[in-house]
LUMROTI-410842 format. One record per residue (C-alpha): residue in three letters; residue number from 1; x, y, z. Coordinates in nm, 2 decimals, padded with zeros to 4 digits. Layout:
N
<pt code="ala" pos="NUM" x="X" y="Y" z="Z"/>
...
***
This chain:
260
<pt code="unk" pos="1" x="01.74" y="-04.78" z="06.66"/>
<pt code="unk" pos="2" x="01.92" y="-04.55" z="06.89"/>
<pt code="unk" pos="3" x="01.74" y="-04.54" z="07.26"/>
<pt code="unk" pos="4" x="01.78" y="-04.22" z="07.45"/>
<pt code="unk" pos="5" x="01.74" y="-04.16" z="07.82"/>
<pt code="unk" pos="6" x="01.71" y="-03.79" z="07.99"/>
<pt code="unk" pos="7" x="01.91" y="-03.77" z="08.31"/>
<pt code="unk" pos="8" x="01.89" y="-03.47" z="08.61"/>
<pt code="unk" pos="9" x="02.23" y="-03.49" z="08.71"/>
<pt code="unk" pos="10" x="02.41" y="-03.35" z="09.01"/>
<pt code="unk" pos="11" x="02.03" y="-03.37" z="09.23"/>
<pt code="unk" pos="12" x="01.81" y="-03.61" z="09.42"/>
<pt code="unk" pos="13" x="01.49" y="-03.48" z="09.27"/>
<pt code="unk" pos="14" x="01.36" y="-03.40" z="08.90"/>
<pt code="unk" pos="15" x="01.34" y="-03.10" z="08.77"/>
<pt code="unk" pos="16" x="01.71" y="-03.00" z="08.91"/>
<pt code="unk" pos="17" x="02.07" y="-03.03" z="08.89"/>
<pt code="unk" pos="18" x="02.18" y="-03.04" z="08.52"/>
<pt code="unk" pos="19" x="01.94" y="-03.22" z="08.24"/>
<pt code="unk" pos="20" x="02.15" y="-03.47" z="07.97"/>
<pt code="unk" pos="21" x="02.05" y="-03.68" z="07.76"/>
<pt code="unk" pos="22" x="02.19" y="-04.03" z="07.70"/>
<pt code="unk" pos="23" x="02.22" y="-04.21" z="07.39"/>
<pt code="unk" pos="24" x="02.32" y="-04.56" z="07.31"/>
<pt code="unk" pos="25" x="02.41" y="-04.67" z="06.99"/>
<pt code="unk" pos="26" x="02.50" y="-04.97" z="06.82"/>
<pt code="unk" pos="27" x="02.76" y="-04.79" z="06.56"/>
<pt code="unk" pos="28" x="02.88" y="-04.49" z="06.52"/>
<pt code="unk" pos="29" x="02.66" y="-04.25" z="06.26"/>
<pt code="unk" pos="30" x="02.85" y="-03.95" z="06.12"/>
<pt code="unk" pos="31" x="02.95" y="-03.61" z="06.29"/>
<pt code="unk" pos="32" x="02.69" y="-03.39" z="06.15"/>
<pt code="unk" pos="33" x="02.44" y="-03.68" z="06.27"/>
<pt code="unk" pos="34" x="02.56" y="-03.68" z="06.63"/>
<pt code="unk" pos="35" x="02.55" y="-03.29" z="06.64"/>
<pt code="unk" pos="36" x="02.21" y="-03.25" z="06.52"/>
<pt code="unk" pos="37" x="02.08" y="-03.45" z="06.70"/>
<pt code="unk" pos="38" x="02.28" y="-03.28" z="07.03"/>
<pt code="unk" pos="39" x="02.05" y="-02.98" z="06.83"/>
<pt code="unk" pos="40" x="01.71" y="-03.15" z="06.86"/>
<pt code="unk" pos="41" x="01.79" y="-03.24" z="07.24"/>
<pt code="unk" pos="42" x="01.84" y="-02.83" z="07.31"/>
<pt code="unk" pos="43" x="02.00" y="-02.95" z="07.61"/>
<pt code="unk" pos="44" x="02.33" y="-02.82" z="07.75"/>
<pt code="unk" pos="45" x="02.52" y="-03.15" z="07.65"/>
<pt code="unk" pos="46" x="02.42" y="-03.47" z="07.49"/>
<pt code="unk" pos="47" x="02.60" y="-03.81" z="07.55"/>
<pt code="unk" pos="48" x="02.68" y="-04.07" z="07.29"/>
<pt code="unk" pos="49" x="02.82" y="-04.40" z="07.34"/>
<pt code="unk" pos="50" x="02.86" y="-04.74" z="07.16"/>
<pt code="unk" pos="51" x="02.81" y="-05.05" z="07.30"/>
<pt code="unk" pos="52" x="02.96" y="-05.25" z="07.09"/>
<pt code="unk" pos="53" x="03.33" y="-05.10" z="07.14"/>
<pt code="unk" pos="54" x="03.54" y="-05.22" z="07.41"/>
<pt code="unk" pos="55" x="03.68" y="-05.00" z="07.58"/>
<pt code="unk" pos="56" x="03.39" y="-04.79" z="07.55"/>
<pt code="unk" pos="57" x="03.40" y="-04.43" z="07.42"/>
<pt code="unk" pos="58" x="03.22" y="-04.15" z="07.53"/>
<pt code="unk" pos="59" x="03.15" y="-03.85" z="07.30"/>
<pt code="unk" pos="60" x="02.96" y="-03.52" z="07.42"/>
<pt code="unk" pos="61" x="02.79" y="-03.25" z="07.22"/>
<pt code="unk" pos="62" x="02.63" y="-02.92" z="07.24"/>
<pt code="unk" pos="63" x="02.33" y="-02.80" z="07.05"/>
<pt code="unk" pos="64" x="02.67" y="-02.66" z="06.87"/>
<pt code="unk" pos="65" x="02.99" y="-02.82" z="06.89"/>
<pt code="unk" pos="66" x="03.16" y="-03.15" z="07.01"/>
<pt code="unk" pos="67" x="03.32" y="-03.09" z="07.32"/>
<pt code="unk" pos="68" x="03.67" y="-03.26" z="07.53"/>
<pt code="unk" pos="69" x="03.48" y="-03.36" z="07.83"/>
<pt code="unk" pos="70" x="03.18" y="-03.34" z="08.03"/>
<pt code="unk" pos="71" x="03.09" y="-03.43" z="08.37"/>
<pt code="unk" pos="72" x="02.73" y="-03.45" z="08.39"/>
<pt code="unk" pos="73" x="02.68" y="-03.62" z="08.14"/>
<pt code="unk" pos="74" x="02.92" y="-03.85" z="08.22"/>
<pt code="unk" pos="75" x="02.74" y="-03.92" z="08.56"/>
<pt code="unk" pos="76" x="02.40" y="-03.92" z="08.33"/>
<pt code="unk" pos="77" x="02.58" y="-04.17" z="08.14"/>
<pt code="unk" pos="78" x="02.68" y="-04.41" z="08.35"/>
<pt code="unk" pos="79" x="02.37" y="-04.40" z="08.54"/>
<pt code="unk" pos="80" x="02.17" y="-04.53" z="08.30"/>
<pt code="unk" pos="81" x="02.45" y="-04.82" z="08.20"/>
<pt code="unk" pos="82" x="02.46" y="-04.92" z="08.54"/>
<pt code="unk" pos="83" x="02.08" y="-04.98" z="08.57"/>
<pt code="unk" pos="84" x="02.05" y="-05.08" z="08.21"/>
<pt code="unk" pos="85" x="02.36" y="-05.27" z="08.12"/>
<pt code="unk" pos="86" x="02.60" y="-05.29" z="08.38"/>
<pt code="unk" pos="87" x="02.43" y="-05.42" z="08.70"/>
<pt code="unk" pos="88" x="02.68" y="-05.65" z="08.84"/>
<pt code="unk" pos="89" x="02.92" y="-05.37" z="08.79"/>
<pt code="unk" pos="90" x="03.01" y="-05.09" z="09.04"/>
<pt code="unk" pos="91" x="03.28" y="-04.95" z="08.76"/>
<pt code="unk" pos="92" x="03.28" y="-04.84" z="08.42"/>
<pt code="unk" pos="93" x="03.58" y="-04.71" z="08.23"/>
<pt code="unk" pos="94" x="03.59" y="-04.49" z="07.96"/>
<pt code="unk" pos="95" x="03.78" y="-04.32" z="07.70"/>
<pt code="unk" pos="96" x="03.73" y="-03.99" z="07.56"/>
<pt code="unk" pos="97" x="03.90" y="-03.73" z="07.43"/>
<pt code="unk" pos="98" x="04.01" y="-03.60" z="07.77"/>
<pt code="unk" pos="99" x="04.17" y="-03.98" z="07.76"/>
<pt code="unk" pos="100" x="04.05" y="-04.22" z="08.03"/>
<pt code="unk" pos="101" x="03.74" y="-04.17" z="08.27"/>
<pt code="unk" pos="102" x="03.64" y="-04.38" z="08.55"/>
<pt code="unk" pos="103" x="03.28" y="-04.39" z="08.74"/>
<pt code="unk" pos="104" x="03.24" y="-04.59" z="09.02"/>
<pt code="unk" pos="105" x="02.90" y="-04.65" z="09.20"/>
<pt code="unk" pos="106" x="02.83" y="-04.70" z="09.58"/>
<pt code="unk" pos="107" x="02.46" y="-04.70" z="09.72"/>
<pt code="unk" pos="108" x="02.30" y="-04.41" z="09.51"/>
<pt code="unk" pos="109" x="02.60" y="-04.23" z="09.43"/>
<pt code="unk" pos="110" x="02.81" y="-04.20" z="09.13"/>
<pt code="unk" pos="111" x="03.20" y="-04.14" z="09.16"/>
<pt code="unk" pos="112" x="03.38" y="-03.99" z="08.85"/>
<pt code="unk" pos="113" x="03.76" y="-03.99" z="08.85"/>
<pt code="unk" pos="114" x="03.83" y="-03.68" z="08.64"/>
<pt code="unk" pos="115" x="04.18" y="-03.53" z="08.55"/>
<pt code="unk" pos="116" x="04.25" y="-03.21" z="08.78"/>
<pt code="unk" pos="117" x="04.27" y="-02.87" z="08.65"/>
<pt code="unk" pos="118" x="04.52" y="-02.65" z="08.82"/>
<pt code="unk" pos="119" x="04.42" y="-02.27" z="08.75"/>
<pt code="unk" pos="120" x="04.71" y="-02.03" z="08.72"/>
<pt code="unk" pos="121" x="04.63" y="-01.68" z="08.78"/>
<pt code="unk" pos="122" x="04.69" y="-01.41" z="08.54"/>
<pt code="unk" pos="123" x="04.64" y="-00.98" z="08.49"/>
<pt code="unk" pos="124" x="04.33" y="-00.86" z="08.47"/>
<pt code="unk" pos="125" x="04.11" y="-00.96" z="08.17"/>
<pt code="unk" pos="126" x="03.88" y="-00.65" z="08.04"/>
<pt code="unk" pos="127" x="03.63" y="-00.84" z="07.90"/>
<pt code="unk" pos="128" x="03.58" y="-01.07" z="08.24"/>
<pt code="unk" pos="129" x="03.53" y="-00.79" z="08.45"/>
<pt code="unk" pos="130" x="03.28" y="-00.55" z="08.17"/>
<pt code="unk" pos="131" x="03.08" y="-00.91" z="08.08"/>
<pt code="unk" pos="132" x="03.06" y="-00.95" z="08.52"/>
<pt code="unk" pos="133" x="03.00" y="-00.59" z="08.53"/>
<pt code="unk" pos="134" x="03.20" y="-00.61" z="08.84"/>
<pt code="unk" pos="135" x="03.59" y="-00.64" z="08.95"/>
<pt code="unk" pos="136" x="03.71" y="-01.01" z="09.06"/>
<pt code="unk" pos="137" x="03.93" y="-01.02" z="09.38"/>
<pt code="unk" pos="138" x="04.12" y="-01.26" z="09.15"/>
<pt code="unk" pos="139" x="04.14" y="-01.40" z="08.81"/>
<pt code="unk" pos="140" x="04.27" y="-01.75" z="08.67"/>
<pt code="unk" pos="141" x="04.31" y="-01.96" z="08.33"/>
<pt code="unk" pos="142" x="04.25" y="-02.30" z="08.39"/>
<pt code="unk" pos="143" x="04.28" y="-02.54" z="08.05"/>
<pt code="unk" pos="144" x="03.94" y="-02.42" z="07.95"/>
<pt code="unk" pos="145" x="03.76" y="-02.17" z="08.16"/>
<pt code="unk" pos="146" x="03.88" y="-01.88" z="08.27"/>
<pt code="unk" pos="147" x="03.81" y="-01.86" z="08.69"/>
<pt code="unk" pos="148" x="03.67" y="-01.52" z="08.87"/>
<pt code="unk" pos="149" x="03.69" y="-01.53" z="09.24"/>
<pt code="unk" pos="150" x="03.41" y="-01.26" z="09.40"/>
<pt code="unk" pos="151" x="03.44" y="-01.13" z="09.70"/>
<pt code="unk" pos="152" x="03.09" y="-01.29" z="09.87"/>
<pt code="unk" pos="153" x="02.78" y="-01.56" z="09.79"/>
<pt code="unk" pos="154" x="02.60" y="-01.24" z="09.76"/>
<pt code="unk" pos="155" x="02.78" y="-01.15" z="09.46"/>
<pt code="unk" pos="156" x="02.77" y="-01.50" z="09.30"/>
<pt code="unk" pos="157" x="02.37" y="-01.49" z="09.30"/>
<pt code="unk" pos="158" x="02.31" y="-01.18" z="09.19"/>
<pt code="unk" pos="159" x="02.56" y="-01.17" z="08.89"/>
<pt code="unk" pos="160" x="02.32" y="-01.06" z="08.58"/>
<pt code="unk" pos="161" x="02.61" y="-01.10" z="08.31"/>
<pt code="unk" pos="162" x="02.65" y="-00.97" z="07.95"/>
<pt code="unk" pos="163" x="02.65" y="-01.26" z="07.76"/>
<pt code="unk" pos="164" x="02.75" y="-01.09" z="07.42"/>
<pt code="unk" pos="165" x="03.06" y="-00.94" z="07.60"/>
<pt code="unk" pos="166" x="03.15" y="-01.23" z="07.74"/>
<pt code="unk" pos="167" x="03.11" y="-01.45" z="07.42"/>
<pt code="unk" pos="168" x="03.41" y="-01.27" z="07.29"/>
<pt code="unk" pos="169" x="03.64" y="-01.44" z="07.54"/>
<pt code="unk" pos="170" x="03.92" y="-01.63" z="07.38"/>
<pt code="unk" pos="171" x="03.74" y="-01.96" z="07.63"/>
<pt code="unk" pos="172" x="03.54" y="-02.24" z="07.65"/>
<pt code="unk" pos="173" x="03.34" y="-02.02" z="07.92"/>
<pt code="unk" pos="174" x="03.38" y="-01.84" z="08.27"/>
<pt code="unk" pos="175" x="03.33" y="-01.99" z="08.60"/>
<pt code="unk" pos="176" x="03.26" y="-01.75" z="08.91"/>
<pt code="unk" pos="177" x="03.33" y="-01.85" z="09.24"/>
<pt code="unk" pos="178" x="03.34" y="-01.78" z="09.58"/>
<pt code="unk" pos="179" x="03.34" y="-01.91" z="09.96"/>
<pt code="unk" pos="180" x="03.05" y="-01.99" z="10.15"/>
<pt code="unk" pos="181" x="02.90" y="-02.03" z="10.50"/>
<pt code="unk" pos="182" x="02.71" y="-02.38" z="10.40"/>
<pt code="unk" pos="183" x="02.94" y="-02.50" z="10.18"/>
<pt code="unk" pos="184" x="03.33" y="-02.49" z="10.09"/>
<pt code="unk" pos="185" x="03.27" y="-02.32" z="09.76"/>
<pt code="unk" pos="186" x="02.98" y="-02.19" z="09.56"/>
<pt code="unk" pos="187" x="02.99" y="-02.12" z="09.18"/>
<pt code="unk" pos="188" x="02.79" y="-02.04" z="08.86"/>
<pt code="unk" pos="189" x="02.93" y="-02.11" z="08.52"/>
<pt code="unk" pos="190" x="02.88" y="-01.96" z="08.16"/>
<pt code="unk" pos="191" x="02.98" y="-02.07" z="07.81"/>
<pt code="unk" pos="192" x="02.81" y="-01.85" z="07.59"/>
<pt code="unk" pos="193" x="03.07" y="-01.94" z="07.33"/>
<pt code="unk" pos="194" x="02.94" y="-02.26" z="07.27"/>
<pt code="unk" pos="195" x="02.57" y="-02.22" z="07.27"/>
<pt code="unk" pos="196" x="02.53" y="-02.22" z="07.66"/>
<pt code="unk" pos="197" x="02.49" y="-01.90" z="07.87"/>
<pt code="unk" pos="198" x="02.44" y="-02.05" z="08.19"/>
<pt code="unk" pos="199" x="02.50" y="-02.44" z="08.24"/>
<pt code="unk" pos="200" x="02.31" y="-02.58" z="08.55"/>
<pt code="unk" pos="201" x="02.57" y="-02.77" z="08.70"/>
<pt code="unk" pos="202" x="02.91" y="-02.81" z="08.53"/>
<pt code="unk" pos="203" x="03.08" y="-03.16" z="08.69"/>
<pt code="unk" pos="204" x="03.39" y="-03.05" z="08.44"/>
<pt code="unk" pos="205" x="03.45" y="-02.67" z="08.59"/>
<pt code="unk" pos="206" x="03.46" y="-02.83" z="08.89"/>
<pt code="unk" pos="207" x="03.83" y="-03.00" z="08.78"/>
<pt code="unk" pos="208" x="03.96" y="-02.66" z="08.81"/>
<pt code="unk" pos="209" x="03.68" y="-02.53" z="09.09"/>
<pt code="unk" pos="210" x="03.82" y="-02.83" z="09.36"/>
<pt code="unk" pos="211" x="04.24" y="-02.79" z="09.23"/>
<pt code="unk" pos="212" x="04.17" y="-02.40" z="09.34"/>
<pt code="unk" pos="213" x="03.97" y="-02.43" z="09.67"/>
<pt code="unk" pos="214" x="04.16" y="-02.73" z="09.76"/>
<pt code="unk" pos="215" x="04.48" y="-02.50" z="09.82"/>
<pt code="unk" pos="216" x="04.31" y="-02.16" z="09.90"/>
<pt code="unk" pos="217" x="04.12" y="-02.38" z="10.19"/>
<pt code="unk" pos="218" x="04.41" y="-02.61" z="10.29"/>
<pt code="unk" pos="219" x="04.17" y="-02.96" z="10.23"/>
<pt code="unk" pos="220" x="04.14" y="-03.23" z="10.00"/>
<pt code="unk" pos="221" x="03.72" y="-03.29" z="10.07"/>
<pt code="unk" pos="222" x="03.52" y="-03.03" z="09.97"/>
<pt code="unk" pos="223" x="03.13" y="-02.98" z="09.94"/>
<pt code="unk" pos="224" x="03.03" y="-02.77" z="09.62"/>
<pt code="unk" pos="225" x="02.72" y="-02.58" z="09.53"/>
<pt code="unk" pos="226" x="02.65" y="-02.45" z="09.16"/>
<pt code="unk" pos="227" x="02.43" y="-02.14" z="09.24"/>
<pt code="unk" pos="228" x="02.21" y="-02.23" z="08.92"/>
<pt code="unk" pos="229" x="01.84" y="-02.14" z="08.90"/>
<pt code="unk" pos="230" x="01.85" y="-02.49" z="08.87"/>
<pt code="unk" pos="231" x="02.13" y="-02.59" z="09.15"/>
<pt code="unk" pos="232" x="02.31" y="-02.85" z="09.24"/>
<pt code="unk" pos="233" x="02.53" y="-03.05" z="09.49"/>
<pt code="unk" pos="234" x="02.88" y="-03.22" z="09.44"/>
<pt code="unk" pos="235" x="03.12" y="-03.40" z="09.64"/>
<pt code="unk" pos="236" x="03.48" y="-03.29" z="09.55"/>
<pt code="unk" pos="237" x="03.78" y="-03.51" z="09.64"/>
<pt code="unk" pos="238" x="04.19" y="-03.46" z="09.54"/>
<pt code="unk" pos="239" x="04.33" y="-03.80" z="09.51"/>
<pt code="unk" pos="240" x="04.65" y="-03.87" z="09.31"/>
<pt code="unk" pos="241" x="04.67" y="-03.58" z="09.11"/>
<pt code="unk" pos="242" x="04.29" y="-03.66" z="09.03"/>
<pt code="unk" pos="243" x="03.99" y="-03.53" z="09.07"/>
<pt code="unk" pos="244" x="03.69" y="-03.74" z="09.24"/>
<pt code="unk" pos="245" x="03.35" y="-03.55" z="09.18"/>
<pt code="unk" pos="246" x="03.05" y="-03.73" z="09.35"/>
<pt code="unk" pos="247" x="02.71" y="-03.70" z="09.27"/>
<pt code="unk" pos="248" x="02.34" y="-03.81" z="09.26"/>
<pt code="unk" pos="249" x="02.15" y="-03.82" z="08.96"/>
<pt code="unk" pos="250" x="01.75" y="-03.86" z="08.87"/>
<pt code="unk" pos="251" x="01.59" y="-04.05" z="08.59"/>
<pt code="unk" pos="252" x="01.32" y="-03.85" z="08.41"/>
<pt code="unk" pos="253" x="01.26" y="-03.99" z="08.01"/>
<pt code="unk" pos="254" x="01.34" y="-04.25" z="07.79"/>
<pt code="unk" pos="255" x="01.26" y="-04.36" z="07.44"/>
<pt code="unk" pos="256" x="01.41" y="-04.44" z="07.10"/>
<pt code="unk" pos="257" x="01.51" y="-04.19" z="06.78"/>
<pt code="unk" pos="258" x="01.39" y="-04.24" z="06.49"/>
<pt code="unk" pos="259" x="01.63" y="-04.16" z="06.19"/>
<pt code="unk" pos="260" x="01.47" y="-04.32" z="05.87"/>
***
């Protein structure tokens, strides 16, 4: 029996932030197992992890592909292990491809120590700025995503991308960003490449989001919007060379999976 649990991460209410789903197993079933079920979900990224394993791994999917890290369903994750399993605990460590994870909890929020993502900027990418159908003040590779700074908020909610264009990018997706009045930052971000056009709220992009903002704004605490349909909030902290991404996170389903 493998029980599942759906998460809004990145929000204080339901029916926000970024929806994953949570699974705990008691062994590991086979690759094409975990991605179809990742399939089934239809949600932008589903979370395995055994319980039996110590240290515990994490493993994340798409409805297409496995992928190196994730952060809300990381925060989705640990929520439901530190109401579930873990409530004595205010950390959890993991390891995952992206090597070890921490998630801490205080009151209602969830801390994630993340690896930082320092963006280096590069020329002008043709397919960034004809998928955008505008021209970024500035352009940047981070280890996945490519970044594309525009010039206002305006410009970051009203983006109506080509999503075929932009599938052909040699990328795990594009991130857009800019500065805002309310917040440090603002951003939207798109991985049509791997199934996803537009992810709610993307606790990973934000590795390379906070590195970026961090400098170009001259502080180390930053507050974060992801201008979503959906939306949602995150704390952004550089601490030793890491990345601390806070968050809250909503409980909305849970059940079991049948496989016989």
């Amino acid at each position: 029996m493998i029980r599942i649990f759906y998460v809004d991460a990145f929000t204080k209410e339901l029916f926000k932030g970024n929806p994953a789903a949570v699974c705990i197993l008691e062994e590991w079933p086979g690759h094409d197992v975990l991605q179809a079920i990742a399939f089934e979900n239809n949600l932008s990224e589903t979370a395995f992890i055994n319980l039996r394993e110590n240290p515990l791994q994490i493993r994340w999917f798409t409805p297409t592909l496995e992928v190196e890290l994730c952060g809300h369903a990381t925060l989705a994750t640990a929520r439901i292990l530190f109401d579930e399993y873990f409530q004595n605990e205010s950390r959890i460590s993991f390891q995952s491809k992206s090597g070890e994870l921490i998630a801490l909890q205080k009151d209602d929020m969830i801390y994630l120590d993340f690896p930082i993502d320092h963006p280096a900027v590069i020329e002008s990418e043709s397919l960034i700025t004809e998928s955008l159908k505008c021209e970024p003040i500035e352009i940047l590779k981070g280890r996945s995503d490519y970044l594309a700074i525009l010039a206002s908020e305006k410009d970051i909610k009203n983006l109506q991308p080509d999503f075929s264009t932009m599938a052909k990018l040699n990328s795990r997706g594009l991130v857009v960003s800019a500065e805002s009045a309310k917040f440090d930052f603002i951003s939207r971000c798109f991985y049509p490449q791997t199934g996803v056009d537009e992810d709610p709220v993307t606790g990973s992009a934000h590795c390379m989001l906070a590195a970026y903002w961090s400098k170009k704004l001259n502080k180390n605490k930053l507050n974060a919007y992801q201008a979503s349909p959906r939306g949602g909030y995150l704390q952004c902290e550089i601490f030793n060379k890491r990345i601390i991404l806070g968050g809250l996170s909503k409980r909305y389903l849970e059940g079991t999976i049948n496989l016989n």
